[in-house]
C-alpha atoms as one frame of an Amber mdcrd trajectory, in Angstrom:
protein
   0.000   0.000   0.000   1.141   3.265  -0.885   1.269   5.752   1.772   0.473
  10.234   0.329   2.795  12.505   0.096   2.416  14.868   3.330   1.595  18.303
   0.903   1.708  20.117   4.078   1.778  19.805   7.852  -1.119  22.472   8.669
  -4.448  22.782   7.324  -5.004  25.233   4.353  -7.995  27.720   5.354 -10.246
  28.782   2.325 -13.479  30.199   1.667 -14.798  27.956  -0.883 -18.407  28.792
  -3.269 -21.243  26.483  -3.614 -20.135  23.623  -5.852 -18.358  20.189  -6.133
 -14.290  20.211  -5.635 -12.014  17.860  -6.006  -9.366  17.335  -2.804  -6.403
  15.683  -3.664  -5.385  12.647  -1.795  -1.674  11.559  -2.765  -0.009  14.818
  -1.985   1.594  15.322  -5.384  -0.491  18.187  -6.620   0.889  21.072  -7.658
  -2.605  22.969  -6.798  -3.055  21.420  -3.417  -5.381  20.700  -1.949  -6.956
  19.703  -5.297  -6.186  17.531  -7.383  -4.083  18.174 -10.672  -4.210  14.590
 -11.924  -0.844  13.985 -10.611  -2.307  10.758  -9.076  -2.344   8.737 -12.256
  -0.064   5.932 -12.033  -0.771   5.475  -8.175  -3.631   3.895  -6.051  -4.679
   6.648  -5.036  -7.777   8.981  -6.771  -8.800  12.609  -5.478 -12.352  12.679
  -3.149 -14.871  14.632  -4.456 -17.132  16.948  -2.054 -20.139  19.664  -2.209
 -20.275  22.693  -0.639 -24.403  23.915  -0.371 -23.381  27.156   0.954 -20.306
  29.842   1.176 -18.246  28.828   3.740 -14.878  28.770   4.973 -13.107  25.079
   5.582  -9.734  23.989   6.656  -8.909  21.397   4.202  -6.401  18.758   5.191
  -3.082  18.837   3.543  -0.974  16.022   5.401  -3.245  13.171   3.378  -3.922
  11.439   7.505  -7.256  12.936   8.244  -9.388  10.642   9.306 -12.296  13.387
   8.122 -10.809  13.637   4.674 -10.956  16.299   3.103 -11.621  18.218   6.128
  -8.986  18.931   8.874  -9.120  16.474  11.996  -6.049  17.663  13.468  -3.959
  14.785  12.307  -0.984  16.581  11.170  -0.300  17.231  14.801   1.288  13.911
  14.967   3.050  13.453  12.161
């Protein structure tokens, strides 16, 4: 099993539009969070979510949430 790249070791804090995104989940993306296709060749695909309203997230960056794409903290103890 291949284990993500860790993009980052804090959260990145955006205020995202109604709409469906695409969060990148190896950590190779050169637009991280989301995904740039950089996956291909790997296990690994990028998880899709929908935001219903304006709102700002903290979308995880160190690929070990355990609330992908969201933040849990998990970069704590990396």
């Amino acid at each position: 099993m291949q284990k993500p790249v860790i993009a980052d070791k804090a959260p990145k804090a955006l205020t995202l539009e109604p709409g469906t995104y695409y969060w990148c989940a190896c950590g190779k993306s050169k637009t991280q969070p989301f995904c740039d296709g950089s996956h291909r060749g790997t296990e690994f695909a990028p998880q899709s979510f929908t935001i219903d309203v304006k709102k700002e997230v903290w979308l995880c960056q160190c690929k070990h949430s355990k609330a992908k794409p969201f933040c849990d903290g998990s970069h704590r103890t990396l």
